[in-house]
C-alpha positions as CSV (number, residue, x, y, z in Angstrom):
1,X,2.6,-3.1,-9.2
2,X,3.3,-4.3,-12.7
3,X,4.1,-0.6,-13.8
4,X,7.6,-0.8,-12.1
5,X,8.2,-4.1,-14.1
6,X,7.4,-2.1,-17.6
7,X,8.9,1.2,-17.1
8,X,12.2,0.0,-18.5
9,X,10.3,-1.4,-21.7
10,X,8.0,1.7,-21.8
11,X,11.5,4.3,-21.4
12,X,12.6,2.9,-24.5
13,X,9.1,2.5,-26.2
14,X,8.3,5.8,-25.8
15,X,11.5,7.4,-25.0
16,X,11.4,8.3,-21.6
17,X,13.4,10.2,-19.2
18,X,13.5,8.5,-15.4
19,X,12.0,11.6,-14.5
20,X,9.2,11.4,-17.1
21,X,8.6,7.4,-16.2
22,X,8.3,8.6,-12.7
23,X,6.2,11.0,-13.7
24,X,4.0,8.2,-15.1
25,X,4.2,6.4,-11.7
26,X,3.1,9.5,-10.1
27,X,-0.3,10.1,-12.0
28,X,-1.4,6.7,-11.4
29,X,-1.1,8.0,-7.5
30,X,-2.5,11.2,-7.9
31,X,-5.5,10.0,-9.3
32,X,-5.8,7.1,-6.7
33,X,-5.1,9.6,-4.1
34,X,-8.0,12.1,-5.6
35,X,-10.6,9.7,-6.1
36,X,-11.0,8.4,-2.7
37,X,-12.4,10.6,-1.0
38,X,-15.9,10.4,-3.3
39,X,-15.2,6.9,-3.4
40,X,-15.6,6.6,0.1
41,X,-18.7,8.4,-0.1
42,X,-19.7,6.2,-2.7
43,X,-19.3,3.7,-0.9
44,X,-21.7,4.8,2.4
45,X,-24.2,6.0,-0.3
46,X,-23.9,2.8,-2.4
47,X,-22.7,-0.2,-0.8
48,X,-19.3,-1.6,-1.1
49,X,-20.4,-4.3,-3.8
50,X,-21.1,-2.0,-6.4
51,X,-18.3,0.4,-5.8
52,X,-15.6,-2.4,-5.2
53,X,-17.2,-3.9,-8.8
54,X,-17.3,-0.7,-10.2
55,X,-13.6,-0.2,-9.3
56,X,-12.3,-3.5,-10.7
57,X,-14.6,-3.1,-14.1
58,X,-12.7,0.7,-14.5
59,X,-9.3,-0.6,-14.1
60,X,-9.9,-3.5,-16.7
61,X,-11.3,-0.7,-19.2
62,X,-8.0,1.8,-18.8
63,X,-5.9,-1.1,-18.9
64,X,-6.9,-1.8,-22.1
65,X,-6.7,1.6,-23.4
66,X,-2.8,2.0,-21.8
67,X,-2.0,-1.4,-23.8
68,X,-3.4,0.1,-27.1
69,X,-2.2,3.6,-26.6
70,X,-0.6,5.1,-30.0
71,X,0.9,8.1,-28.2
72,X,2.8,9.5,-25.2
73,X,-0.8,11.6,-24.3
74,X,-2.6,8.7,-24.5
75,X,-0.6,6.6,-22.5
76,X,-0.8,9.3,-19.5
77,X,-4.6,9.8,-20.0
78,X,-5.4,5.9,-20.0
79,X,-2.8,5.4,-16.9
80,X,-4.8,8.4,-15.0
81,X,-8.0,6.2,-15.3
82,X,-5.9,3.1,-14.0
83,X,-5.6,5.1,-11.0
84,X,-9.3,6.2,-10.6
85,X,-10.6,2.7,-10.9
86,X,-7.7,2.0,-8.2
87,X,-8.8,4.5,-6.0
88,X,-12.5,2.8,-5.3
89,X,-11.2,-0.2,-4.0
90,X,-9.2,0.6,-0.3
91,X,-12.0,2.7,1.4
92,X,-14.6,0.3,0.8
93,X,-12.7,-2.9,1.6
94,X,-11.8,-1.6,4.8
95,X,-15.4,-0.1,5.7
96,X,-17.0,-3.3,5.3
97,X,-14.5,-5.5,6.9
98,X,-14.5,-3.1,9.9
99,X,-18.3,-3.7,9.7
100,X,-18.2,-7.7,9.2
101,X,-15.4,-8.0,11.8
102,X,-15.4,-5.2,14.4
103,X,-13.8,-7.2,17.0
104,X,-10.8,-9.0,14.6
105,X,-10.2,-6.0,12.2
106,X,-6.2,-6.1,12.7
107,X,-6.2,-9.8,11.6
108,X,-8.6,-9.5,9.3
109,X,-7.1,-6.3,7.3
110,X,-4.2,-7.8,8.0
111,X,-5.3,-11.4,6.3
112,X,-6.8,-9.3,3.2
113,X,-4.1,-7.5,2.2
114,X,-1.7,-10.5,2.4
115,X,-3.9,-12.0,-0.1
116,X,-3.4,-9.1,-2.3
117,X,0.7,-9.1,-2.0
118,X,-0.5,-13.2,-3.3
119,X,-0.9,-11.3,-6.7
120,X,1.4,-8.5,-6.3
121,X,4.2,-11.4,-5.8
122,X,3.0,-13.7,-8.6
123,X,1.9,-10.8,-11.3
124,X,5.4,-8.8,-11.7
125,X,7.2,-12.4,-12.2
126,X,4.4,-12.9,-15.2
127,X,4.6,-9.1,-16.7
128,X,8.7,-9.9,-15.8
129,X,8.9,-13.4,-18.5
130,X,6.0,-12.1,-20.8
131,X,7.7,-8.1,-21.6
132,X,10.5,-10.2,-23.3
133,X,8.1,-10.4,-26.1
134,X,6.1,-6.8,-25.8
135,X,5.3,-4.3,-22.9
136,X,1.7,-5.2,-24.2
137,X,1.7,-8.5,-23.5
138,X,3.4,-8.0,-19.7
139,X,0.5,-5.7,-18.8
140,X,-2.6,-6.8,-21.2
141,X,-2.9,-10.5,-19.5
142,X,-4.3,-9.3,-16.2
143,X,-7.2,-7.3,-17.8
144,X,-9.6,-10.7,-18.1
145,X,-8.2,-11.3,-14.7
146,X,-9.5,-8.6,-13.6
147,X,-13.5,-9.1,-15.1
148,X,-13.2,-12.4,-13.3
149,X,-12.5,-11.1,-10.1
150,X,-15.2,-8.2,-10.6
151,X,-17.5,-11.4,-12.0
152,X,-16.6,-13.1,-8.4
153,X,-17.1,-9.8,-6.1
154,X,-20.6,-9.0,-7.5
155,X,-21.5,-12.6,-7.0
156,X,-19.4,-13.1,-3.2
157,X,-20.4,-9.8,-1.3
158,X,-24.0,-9.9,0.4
159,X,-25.6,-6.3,-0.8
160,X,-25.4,-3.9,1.0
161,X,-28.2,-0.8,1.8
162,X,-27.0,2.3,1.6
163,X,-26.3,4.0,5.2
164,X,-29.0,5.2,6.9
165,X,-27.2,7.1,9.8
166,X,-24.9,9.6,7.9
167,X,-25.5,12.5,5.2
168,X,-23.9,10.7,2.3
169,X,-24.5,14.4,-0.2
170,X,-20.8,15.1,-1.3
171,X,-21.3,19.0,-0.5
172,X,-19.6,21.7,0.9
173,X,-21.1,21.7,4.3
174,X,-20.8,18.0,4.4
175,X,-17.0,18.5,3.6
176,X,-16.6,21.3,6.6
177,X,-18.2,18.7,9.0
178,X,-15.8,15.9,8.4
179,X,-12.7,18.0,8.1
180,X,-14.1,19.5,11.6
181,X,-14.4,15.8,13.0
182,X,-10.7,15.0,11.8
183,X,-8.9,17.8,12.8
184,X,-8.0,15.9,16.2
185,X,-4.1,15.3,17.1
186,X,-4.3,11.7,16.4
187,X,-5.3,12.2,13.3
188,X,-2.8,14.9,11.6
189,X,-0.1,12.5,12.9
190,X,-1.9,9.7,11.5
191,X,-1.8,12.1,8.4
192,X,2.1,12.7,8.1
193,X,2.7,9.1,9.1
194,X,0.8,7.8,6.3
195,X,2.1,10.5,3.8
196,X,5.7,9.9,4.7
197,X,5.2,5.8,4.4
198,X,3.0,6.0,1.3
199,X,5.6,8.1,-0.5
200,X,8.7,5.8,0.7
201,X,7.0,2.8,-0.3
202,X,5.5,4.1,-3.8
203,X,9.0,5.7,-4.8
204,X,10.7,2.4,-3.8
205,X,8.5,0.5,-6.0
206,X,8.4,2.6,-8.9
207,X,12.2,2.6,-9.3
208,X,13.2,-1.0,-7.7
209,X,13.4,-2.7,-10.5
210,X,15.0,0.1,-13.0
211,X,17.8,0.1,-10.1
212,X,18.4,-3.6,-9.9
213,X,18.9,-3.4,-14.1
214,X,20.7,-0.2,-14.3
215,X,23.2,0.3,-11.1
216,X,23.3,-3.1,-10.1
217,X,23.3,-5.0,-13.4
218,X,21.1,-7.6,-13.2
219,X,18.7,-8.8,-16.3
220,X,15.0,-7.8,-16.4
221,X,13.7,-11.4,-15.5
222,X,16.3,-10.9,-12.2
223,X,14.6,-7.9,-11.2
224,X,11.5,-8.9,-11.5
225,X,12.2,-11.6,-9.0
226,X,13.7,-9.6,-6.5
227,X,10.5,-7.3,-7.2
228,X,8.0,-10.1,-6.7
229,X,10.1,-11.2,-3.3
230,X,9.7,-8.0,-1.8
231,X,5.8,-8.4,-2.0
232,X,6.0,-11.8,-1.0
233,X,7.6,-11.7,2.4
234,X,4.3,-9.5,2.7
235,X,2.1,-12.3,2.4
236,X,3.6,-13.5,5.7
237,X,4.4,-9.8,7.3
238,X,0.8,-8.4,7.3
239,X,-1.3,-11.1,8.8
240,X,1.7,-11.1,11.9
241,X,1.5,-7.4,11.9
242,X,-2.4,-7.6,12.5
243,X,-2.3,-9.7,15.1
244,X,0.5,-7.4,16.5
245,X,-1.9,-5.0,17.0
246,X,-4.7,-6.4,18.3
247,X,-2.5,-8.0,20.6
248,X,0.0,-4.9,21.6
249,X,-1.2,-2.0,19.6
250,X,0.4,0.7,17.6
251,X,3.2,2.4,19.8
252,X,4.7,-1.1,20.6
253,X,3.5,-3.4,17.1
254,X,4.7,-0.3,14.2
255,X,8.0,0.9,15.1
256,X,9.2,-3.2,15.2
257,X,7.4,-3.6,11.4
258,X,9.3,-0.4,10.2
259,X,13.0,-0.6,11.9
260,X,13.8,-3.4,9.2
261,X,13.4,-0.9,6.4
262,X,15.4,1.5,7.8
263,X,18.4,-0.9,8.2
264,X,17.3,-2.4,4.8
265,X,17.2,1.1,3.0
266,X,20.4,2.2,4.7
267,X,22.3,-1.1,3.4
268,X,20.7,-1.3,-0.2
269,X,23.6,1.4,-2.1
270,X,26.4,-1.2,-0.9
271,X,25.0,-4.5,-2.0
272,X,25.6,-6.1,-5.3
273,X,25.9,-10.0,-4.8
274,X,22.0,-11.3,-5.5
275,X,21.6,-13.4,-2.2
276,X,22.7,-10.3,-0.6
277,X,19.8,-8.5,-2.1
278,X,17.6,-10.7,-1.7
279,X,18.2,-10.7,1.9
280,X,18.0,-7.2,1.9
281,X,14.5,-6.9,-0.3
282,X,13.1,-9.2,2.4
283,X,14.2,-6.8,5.3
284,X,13.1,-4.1,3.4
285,X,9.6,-5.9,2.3
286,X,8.9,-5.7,6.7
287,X,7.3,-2.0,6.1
288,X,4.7,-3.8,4.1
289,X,2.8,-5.1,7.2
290,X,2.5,-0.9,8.3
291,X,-0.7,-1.2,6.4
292,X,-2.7,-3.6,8.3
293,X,-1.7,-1.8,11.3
294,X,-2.4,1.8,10.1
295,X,-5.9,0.8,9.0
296,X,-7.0,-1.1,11.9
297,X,-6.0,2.0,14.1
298,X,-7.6,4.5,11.7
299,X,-10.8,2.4,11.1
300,X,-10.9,2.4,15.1
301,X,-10.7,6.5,15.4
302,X,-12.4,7.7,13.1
303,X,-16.7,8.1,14.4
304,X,-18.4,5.8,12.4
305,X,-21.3,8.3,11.1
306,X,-18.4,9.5,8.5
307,X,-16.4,6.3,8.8
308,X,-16.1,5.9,4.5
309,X,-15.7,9.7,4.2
310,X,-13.7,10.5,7.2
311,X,-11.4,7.2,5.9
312,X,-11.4,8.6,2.6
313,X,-10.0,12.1,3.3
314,X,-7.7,11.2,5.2
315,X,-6.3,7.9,2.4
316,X,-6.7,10.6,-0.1
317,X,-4.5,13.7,1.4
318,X,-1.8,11.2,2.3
319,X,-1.6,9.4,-0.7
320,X,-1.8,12.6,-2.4
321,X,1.2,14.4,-0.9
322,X,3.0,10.9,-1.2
323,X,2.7,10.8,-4.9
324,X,5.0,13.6,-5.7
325,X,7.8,10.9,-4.2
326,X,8.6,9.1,-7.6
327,X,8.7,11.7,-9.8
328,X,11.2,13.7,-7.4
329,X,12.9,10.8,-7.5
330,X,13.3,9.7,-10.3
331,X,14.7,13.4,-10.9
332,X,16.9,12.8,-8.4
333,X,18.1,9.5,-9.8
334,X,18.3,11.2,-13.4
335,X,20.9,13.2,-11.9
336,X,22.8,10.3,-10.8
337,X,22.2,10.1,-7.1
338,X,20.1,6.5,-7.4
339,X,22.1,5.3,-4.1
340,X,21.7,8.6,-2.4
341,X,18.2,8.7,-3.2
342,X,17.7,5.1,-1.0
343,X,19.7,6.2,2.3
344,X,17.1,9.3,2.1
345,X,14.3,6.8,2.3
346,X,16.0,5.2,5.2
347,X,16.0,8.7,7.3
348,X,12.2,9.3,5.7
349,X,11.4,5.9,7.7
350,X,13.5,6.6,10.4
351,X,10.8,9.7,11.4
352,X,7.8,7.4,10.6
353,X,9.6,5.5,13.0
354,X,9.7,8.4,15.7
355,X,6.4,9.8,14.8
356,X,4.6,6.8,15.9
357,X,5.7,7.5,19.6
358,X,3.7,10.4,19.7
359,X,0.2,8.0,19.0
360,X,-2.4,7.6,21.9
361,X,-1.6,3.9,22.5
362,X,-5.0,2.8,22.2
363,X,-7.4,4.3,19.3
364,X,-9.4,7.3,20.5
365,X,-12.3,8.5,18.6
366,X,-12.3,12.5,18.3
């Protein structure tokens, strides 16, 4: 989530159009969105270790190549491969917390990715202060971060054997057998929940901090801020939603975790004051805690035997569809409908919202 930080930096280094920058934003999630699928069969042939290490050790490599990138071209290709390393980490995190903790997985998930937000709070405020001297330098300093933290998975995960109940062979049959077991209700509305919500909250965090500078005025370091906060008030959101649903689950825990971004979304064109904002950002920042409670309910339904695969496909055909949301609109934006643009994300969550209704209340296996 640093990208949202640089884009204003990177618009000017390399002369971008908003739609071009979201452009930008976009491949990272096309990639991410393409590669899980064989990284969740990766991750049933291979273990999670090695695939989440492998994923960390990729990211470090293209984020050194997008920080010494001489050209527009190059910058795309090395912010592609940002997104492929990306896109081996989710499935496998999930697989083998469902396996460590079948009985806790809401908390759990929900307790991991709040440890993430940790960095996605504290990292934009960094790239925020250290852009003032060079995009470089904003983005650069988390690549030895990252070889620590591969360093520390390698050593902190037990290994794991490869799975020994399911065809791991990426082939053609093996893909007509797991798109067989998914096509079940549940699980296309699983689909276009996920797709709506993962393009709403990628679009909003591409442009967030390009809107706070250019419509609402505020300095880069400002934005950044309000960036970080939004990710913050996840730290606390996704461990509650967890527990929400374990406790209730998903027709009673979601629709509370996403009403506040509707009203936030809706409200966010006629703020300017930063306190004001800042509310707002946190009301907004309750979507976050959809993850924990999406995951838990699709780590639950989908049969086990293609659990990393099954996860996969359906991770990657959301987050694929999703990712055309910042380049549309940032075309939208171009065209001088920023504000508009918002109060459609409000309606966008407003059916995510609806959709969840239609969800068996309890996870059901097809």
């Amino acid at each position: 989530m640093i990208y949202p930080v640089l884009l204003p930096s990177l618009s000017e280094s390399f002369d971008f159009t908003l739609t071009t920058a979201g452009l930008l934003v976009t491949l990272i999630w096309v990639t991410y969105a393409i590669g899980q699928v064989p990284g969740g069969v990766l991750a049933d042939r291979y273990g999670e270790r090695t695939i989440l290490t492998a994923g960390l050790v990729i990211v470090a490599g293209a984020v050194s190549l997008v920080v010494l990138a001489p050209t527009t071209w190059s910058l795309f290709a090395a912010t592609g491969l940002v997104g492929v390393g990306l896109s081996l980490y989710p499935v496998a995190r999930i697989t083998v917390l469902s396996d460590l903790y079948p009985d806790r997985i809401g908390r759990v998930l929900g307790i991991t990715m709040a440890a993430g937000d940790t960095g996605q709070t504290v990292l934009p405020l960094v790239a925020g202060v250290l852009v003032g001297l060079a995009w470089q330098v904003g983005l650069g300093f988390v690549v030895p971060l990252l070889v620590v933290v591969a360093v520390a998975v390698w050593r902190a995960l037990p290994p794991t054997a490869p799975s020994e109940t399911a065809d791991t062979e990426l082939t053609l049959q093996r893909a007509t057998d797991v798109l067989r077991e998914l096509y079940h209700p549940t699980l296309v509305i699983m689909v276009v929940i996920l797709t709506l919500y993962i393009g709403v909250l990628q679009t909003f965090s591409a442009f967030y901090p390009t809107y706070l500078i250019d419509e609402k005025g505020f300095s880069a370091t400002t934005a950044s801020a309000l960036f970080s906060l939004f990710f913050a008030f996840g730290i606390v959101a996704k461990p509650l939603a967890g527990v929400a649903y374990d406790a209730i689950g998903i027709r009673r825990s979601l629709p509370v975790i996403l009403g506040g971004a509707v009203v936030g979304f809706t409200l966010l064109p006629f703020l300017d004051r930063f306190w004001l904002l800042a509310a707002d950002t946190v009301l907004i920042s309750s979507m976050l805690g959809s993850g924990a409670i999406t995951q838990s309910y699709l780590s639950e339904t989908i049969p086990p035997e293609i659990e990393g695969t099954g996860l996969g496909a359906v991770r990657s055909s959301a987050s694929l569809l999703a990712s055309m949301g910042p380049v549309l609109f940032g075309a939208v934006a171009e065209r001088g409908f920023f504000d508009e643009g918002y109060l459609s994300l409000a309606l966008l969550m407003a059916v995510v919202t609806l959709l969840t209704f239609r969800l068996p209340a309890e996870a059901d296996q097809p």
